[in-house]
Residue, then its C-alpha position, 0 to 999 in steps of 0.5 A: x041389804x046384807x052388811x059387813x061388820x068385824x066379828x062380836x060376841x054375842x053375834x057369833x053366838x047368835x050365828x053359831x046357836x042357830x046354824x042351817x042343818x047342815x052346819x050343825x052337822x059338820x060342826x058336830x063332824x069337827x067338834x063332837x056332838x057335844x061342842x059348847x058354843x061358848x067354847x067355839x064362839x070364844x076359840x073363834x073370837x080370839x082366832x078372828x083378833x089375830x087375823x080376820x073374820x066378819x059378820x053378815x048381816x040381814x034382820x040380824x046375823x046370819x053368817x061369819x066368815x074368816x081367816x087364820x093363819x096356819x103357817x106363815x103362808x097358809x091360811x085356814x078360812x071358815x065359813x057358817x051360817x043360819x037358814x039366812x045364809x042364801x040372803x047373805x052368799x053372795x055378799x059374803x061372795x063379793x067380799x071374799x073376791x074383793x076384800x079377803x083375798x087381796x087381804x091374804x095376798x097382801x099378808x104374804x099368804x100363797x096358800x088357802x084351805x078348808x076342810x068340808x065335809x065331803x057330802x056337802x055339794x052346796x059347799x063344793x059348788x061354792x068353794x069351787x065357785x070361789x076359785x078353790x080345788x079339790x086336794x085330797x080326801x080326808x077319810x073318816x077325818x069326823x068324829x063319826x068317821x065322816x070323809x072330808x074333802x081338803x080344798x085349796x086356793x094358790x096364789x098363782x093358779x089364775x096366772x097359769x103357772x108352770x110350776x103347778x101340778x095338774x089337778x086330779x079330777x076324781x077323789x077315790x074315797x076309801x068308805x064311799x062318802 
């Protein structure tokens, strides 16, 4: 059985010293190949103090989860993990539909977004299984020039709103992904 916990120290580390592949790779594509953990697990630490940010555990942690403010009404949300975290996504599911969202609503946030990169589709099928929507791409927004895809949540998507703009369905990337 997964569990929920707030965000410690030495977890995170853990979480973060043995991300999936694919983590590693995007956290190198944001942080540069030669990122300290300490530094990150400490950055992230502090960020999940002032906002929010969980834990999932199995036979110990395998992801973290979170949210921060970047402007009074948007917020940044972050997700990582082990090779544990297909035992723990649809914890982590359940909890961003029942707990963070109406947390964000709650704190007055109309807007959430996340930076993937843009190969990732396990990323893309869950973000968009989430509710979130391809924005734009961030071309060679890596340290290794890698493209990013800028996804998003509002607040008032489910309820139609006719102020929303159509979504564009195809993102032209300027090197190919």
């Amino acid at each position: 059985m997964i569990r929920v916990t707030g965000v410690t120290m030495p977890p995170l580390v853990h979480v973060l010293e043995n991300l999936r592949p694919a983590d590693q790779e995007e956290m190198e594509a944001v942080h540069g190949s030669r990122y300290s953990v300490p530094v990150l697990a400490d950055v992230i630490y502090r960020l999940t103090a002032q906002s929010s940010g969980w834990l999932f555990w199995d036979d110990g942690p395998v992801a973290a989860l979170g949210a921060y403010a970047m402007t009074p009404t948007c917020a940044g949300v972050w997700a990582f993990g082990t090779p544990g975290w297909p035992r723990a996504v649809l914890r982590m599911t359940k909890h961003v539909r029942r707990t963070m969202v109406p947390m964000l609503l709650g704190a007055g946030f109309h807007r959430a977004e996340c930076r993937a990169l843009f190969k990732r589709s396990d990323t893309k099928r869950w973000l968009m299984a989430l509710g979130a929507e391809p924005e734009a791409v961030l071309s060679e927004f890596g340290a290794r020039r890698e493209d990013f895809i800028l996804f998003a949540w509002h607040s008032d998507e489910q309820a139609n709103h006719p102020s929303r703009p159509e979504r564009r369905s195809h993102l032209p990337l300027r090197n190919g992904g």
